[in-house]
C-alpha positions as CSV (number, residue, x, y, z in Angstrom):
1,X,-147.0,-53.6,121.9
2,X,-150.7,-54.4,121.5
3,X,-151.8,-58.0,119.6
4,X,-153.3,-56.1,116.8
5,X,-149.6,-54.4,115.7
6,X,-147.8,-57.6,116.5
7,X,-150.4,-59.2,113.9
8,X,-149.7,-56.7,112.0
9,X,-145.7,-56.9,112.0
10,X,-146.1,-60.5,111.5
11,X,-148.2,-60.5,108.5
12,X,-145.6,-57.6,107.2
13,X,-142.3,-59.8,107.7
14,X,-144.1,-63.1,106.3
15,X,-145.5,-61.2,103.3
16,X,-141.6,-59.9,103.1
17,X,-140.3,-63.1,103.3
18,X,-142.7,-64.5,100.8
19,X,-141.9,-61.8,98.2
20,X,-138.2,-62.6,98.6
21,X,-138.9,-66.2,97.8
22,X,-140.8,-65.2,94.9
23,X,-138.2,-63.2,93.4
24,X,-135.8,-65.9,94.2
25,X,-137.6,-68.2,92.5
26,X,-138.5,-65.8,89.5
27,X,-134.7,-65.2,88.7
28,X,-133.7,-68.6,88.9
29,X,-136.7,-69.2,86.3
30,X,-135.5,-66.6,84.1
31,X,-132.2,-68.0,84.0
32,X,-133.2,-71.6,82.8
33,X,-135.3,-70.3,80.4
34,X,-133.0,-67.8,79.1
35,X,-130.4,-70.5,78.4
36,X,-129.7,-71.9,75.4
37,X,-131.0,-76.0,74.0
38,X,-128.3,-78.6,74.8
39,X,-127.0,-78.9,71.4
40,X,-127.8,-82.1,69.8
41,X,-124.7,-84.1,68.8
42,X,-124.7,-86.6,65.9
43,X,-123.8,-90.2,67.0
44,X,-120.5,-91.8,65.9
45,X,-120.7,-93.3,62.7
46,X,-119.1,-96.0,64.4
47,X,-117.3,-97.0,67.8
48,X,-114.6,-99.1,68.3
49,X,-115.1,-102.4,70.5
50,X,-112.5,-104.8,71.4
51,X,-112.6,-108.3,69.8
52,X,-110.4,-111.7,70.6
53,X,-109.0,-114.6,69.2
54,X,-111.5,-116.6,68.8
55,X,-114.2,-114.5,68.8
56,X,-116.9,-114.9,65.2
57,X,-117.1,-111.6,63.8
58,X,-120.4,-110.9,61.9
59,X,-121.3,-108.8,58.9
60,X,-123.8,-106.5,60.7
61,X,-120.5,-105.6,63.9
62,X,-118.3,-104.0,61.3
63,X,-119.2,-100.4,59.3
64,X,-118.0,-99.9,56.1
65,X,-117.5,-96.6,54.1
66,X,-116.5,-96.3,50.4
67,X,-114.5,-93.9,48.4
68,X,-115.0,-93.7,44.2
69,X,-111.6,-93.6,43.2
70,X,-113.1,-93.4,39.6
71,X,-115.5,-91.6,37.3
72,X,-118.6,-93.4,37.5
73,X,-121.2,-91.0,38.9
74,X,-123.3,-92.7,42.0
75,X,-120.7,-95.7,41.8
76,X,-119.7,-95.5,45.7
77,X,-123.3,-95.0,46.6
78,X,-124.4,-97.9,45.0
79,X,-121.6,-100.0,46.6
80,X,-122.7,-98.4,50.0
81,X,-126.5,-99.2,49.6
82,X,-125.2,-103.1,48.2
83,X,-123.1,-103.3,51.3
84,X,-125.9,-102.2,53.8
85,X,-128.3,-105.0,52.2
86,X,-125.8,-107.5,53.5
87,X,-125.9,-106.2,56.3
88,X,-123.0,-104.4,57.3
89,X,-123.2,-100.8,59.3
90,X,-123.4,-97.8,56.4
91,X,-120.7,-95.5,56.9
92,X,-119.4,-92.4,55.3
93,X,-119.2,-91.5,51.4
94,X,-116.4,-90.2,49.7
95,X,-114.8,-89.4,46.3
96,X,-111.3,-89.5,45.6
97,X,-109.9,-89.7,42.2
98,X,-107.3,-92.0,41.5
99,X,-106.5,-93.3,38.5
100,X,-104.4,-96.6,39.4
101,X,-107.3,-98.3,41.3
102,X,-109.0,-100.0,38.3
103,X,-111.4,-102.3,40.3
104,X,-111.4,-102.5,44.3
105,X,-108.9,-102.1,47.6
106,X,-109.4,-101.5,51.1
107,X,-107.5,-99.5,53.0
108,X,-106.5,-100.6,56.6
109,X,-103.9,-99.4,58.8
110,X,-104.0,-102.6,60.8
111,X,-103.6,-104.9,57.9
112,X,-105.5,-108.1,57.1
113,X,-107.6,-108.0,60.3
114,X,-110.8,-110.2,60.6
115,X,-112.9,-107.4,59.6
116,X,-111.0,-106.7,56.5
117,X,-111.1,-110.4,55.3
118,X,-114.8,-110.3,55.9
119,X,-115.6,-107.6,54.0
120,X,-113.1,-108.9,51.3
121,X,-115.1,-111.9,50.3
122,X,-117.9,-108.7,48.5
123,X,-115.7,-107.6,46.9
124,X,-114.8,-110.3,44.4
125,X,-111.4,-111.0,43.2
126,X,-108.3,-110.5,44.5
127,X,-108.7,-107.5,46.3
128,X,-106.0,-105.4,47.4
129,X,-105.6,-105.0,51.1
130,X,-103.8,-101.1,51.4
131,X,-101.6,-100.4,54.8
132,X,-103.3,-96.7,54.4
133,X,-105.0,-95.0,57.1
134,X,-108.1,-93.5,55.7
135,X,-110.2,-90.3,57.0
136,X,-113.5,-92.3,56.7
137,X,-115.1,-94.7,59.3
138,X,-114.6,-98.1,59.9
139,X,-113.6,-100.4,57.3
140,X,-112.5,-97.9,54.8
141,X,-113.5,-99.6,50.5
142,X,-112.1,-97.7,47.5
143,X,-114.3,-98.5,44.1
144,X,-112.5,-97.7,40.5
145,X,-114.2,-97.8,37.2
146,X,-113.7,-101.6,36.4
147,X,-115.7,-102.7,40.0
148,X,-117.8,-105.5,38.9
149,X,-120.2,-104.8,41.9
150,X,-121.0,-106.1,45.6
151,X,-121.1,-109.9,45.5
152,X,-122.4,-112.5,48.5
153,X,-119.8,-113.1,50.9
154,X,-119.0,-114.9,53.8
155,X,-122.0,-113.7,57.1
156,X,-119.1,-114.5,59.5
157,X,-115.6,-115.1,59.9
158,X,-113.5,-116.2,62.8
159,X,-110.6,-113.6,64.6
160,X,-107.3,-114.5,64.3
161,X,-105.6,-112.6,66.7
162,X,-107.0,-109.7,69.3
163,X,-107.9,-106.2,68.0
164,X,-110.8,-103.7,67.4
165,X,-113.2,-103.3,65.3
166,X,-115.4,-100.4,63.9
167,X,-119.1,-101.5,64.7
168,X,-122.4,-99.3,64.7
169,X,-122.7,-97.0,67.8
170,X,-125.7,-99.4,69.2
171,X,-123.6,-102.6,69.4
172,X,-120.9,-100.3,71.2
């Protein structure tokens, strides 16, 4: 074979090679392109972290969502936004109708637990710590009719005895 056809074979098989490696690289564009967004998840209202005897638990570690139990239009909103200016985590909203809570409760599976008797001293009163699990996030309050409104509390209190608590996803 004479220089000039093996120049000419070569240029052939590179510019072969090359247009392989351009539709190579065209599909694979394609297909990224062609796929759909990530889908963008909402946060956790809340995360659970682990806290100790002796730990100090703090208003702004612990979320809080409140239920109307009674008939007052805007009433758990207004406890919410009340909450959140002392500083706890805003939760989730929620209306349940129940005649028998006149003023406030809080429902907790686990019982008096530091984050419960923090969020107690609100509330005002005697309030009524519920073993009830609650579809809501963290700390779960229930507002009836007669709730006299979010109070100054305690900013801290110390745990008594190891558990979790519901915090805002950036402490977690």
């Amino acid at each position: 074979m004479n220089e000039r056809v093996l120049g000419y074979v070569r240029t052939a098989v590179t510019l072969g090679v090359l247009a392989l490696l351009l539709a190579f690289a065209v599909t694979r564009g394609l297909d990224a392109v062609s796929e759909p967004f990530p889908e963008n998840e909402d946060p956790p209202v809340c995360v659970d972290s682990a806290v100790s005897k002796g730990d100090v638990l703090r208003v702004g570690g612990i979320t809080v969502s409140v239920i109307n139990a009674g008939t007052k239009n805007g009433l758990a909103r207004q406890t919410l936004d009340d909450l959140e200016e002392q500083g706890f985590a805003g939760g989730e909203l929620a209306n349940q109708a129940d005649p028998d809570i006149l003023s406030a409760q809080i429902w907790s599976p686990g019982g008096r637990t530091a984050a419960v008797r923090l969020v107690a001293t609100y509330l005002g009163g005697r309030v009524k710590v519920v073993d009830r699990q609650s579809s809501t996030a963290g700390i779960t309050v229930v507002v009836g009719d007669r709730f006299p409104g979010v109070r100054k509390g305690r900013f801290q209190v110390k745990v008594t005895k190891d558990g979790t608590v519901c915090g805002p996803a950036s402490l977690g």
